[in-house]
C-alpha positions in Angstrom: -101.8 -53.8 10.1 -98.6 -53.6 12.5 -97.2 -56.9 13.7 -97.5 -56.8 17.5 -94.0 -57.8 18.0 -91.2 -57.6 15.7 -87.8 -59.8 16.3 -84.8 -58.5 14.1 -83.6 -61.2 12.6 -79.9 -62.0 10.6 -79.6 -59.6 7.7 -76.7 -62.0 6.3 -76.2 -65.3 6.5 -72.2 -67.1 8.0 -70.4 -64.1 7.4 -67.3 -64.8 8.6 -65.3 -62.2 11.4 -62.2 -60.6 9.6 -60.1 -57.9 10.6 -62.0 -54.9 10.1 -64.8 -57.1 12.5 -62.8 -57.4 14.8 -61.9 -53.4 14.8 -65.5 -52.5 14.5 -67.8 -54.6 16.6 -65.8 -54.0 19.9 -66.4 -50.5 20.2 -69.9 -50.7 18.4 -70.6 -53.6 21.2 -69.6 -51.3 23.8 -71.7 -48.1 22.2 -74.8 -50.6 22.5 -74.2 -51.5 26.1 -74.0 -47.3 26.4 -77.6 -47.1 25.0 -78.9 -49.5 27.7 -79.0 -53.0 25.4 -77.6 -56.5 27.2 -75.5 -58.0 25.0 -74.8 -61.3 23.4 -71.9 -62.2 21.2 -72.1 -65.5 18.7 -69.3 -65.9 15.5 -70.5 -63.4 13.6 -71.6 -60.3 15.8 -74.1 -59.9 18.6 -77.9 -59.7 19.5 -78.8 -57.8 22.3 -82.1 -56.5 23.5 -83.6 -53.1 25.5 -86.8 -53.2 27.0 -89.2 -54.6 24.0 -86.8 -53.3 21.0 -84.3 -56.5 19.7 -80.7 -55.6 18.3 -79.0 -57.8 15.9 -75.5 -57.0 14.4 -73.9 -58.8 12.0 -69.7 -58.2 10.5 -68.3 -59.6 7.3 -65.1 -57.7 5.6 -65.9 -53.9 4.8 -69.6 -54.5 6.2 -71.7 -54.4 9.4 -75.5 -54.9 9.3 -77.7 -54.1 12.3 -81.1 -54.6 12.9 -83.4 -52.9 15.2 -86.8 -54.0 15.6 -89.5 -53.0 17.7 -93.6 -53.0 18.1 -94.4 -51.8 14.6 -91.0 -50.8 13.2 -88.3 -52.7 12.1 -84.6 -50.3 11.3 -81.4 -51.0 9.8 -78.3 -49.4 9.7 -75.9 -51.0 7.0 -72.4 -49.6 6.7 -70.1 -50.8 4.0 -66.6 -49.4 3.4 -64.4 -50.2 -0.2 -61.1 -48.8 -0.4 -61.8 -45.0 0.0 -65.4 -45.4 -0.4 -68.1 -45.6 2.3 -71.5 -46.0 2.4 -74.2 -45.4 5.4 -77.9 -46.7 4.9 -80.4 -46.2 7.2 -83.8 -47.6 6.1 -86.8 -47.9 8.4 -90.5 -50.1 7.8 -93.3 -48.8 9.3 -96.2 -51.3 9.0 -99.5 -49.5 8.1 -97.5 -46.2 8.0 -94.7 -46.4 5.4 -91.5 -46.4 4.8 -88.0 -44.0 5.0 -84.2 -44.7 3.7 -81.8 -42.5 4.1 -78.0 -43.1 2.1 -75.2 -41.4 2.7 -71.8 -42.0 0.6 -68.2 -40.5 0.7 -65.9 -41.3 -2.0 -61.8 -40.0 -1.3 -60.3 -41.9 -4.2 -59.4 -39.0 -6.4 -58.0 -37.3 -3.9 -61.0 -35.1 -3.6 -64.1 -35.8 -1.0 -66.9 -36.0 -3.0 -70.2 -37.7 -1.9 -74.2 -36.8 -0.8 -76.9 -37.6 1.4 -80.3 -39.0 0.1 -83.8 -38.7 2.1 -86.6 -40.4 0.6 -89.3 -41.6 2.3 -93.8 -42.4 1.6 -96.9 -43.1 2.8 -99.9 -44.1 1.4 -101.2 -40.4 0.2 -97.5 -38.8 0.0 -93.8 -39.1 -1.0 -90.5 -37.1 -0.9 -87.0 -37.1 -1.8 -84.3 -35.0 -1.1 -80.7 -34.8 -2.0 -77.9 -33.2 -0.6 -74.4 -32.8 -1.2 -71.4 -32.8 1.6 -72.3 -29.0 2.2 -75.7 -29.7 3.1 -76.9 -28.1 -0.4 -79.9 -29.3 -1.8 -79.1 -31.0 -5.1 -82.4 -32.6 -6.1 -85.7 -32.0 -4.8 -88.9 -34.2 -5.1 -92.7 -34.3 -2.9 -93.9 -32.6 -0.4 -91.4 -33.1 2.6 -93.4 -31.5 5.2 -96.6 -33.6 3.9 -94.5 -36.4 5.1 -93.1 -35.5 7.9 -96.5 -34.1 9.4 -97.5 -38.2 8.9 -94.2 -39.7 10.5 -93.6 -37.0 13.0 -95.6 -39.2 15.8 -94.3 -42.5 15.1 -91.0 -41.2 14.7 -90.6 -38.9 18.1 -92.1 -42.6 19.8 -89.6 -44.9 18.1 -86.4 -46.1 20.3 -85.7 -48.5 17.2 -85.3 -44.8 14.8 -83.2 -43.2 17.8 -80.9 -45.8 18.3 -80.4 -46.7 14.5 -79.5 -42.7 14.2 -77.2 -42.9 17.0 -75.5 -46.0 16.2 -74.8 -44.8 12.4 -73.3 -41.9 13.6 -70.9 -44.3 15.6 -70.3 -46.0 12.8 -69.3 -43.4 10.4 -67.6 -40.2 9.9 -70.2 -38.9 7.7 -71.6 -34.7 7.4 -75.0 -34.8 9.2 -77.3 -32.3 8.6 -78.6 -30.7 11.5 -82.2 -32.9 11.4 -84.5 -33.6 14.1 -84.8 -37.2 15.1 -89.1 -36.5 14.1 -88.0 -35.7 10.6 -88.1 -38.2 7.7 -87.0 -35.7 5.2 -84.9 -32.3 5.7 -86.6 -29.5 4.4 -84.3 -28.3 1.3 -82.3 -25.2 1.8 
C-alpha cells in the first residue's frame, strides 16, 4: 500500500562540501528554484520543497545525491564523477506499483568515449531491461517493455517527483539521451 506522504530524507550522512560542491550545487540550487522549489541550504546541500513533493540534495567530492519524494513515489538522481568517468542513476520506488532504475555511464580515459544507458524496470506480473550504447543502439534486450510501460504509463505522466528527477539529471550531466517520453519506463529497442 502507498504511504500517504513521503519525506526525502539524507541519502548520505556529514559529507563534507569540497570543491566540486561548491561548483555543482550553485547552479543545481538555482535550476531547482527554476522548477518552482523554495530552497534551503544547511552544510552539506539543500532541501527544498514544491507543492507536496520534498527535495533533498546532498554534495561530497565527485558526488551529489538528490532525493525527490512525493505521495507514493520516492526518486533519486545520484551523479558521481572519477577522473574521466561519470555515472548518472536515476532510480524511482513506486509503492504497490514497482520499481524503475535507469544508469547511464561515460568513460573518456582511453582517449575514446565509450559508455551505455541501462533501463530496467518491474512490476508485480512483468519486467524489462534494455541496454543501449552512446548511439542509442540496443545492446541487450530483456521483457516485455511495452507490458511495462502500459502499467507505469499513468503513474508516470502524474508524477512531478519522475519529471523533475529527469530534468535535474539532465542538469547534472552531459550524458546522450535517448529521445524517451517522460511516461516511459523502458525505451522500446531499436
Amino acid at each position: 500500500m502507498a504511504p500517504h506522504v513521503a519525506t526525502a530524507t539524507a541519502p548520505l550522512a556529514g559529507p563534507v562540501p569540497t570543491g566540486f560542491c561548491d561548483a555543482t550545487l550553485t547552479p543545481l540550487a538555482e535550476f531547482v528554484q527554476a522548477l518552482g522549489y523554495s530552497l534551503s541550504f544547511d552544510g552539506s546541500g539543500f532541501s527544498a520543497t514544491r507543492g507536496t513533493s520534498d527535495l533533498r540534495c546532498i554534495c561530497l567530492e565527485g558526488q551529489v545525491v538528490l532525493e525527490l519524494a512525493e505521495r507514493g513515489a520516492i526518486v533519486s538522481v545520484t551523479l558521481t564523477r572519477e577522473r574521466e568517468r561519470l555515472e548518472l542513476e536515476i532510480s524511482a520506488q513506486f509503492p504497490g506499483l514497482g520499481s524503475i532504475q535507469h544508469t547511464s555511464f561515460r568513460d573518456g580515459a582511453t582517449g575514446l568515449s565509450v559508455g551505455s544507458r541501462t533501463f530496467a524496470a518491474e512490476t508485480a506480473d512483468a519486467a524489462a531491461f534494455v541496454e543501449l550504447d552512446l548511439a542509442g543502439q540496443a545492446v541487450a534486450v530483456d521483457g516485455d517493455a511495452a507490458l511495462v510501460n502500459s502499467r507505469f504509463a499513468p503513474v508516470l505522466a502524474a508524477s512531478i517527483a519522475w519529471k523533475d528527477a529527469h530534468a535535474l539529471a539532465l542538469a547534472l550531466a552531459d550524458m546522450p539521451t535517448p529521445d524517451l517520453d517522460p511516461a516511459v519506463a523502458v525505451p522500446s529497442p531499436r
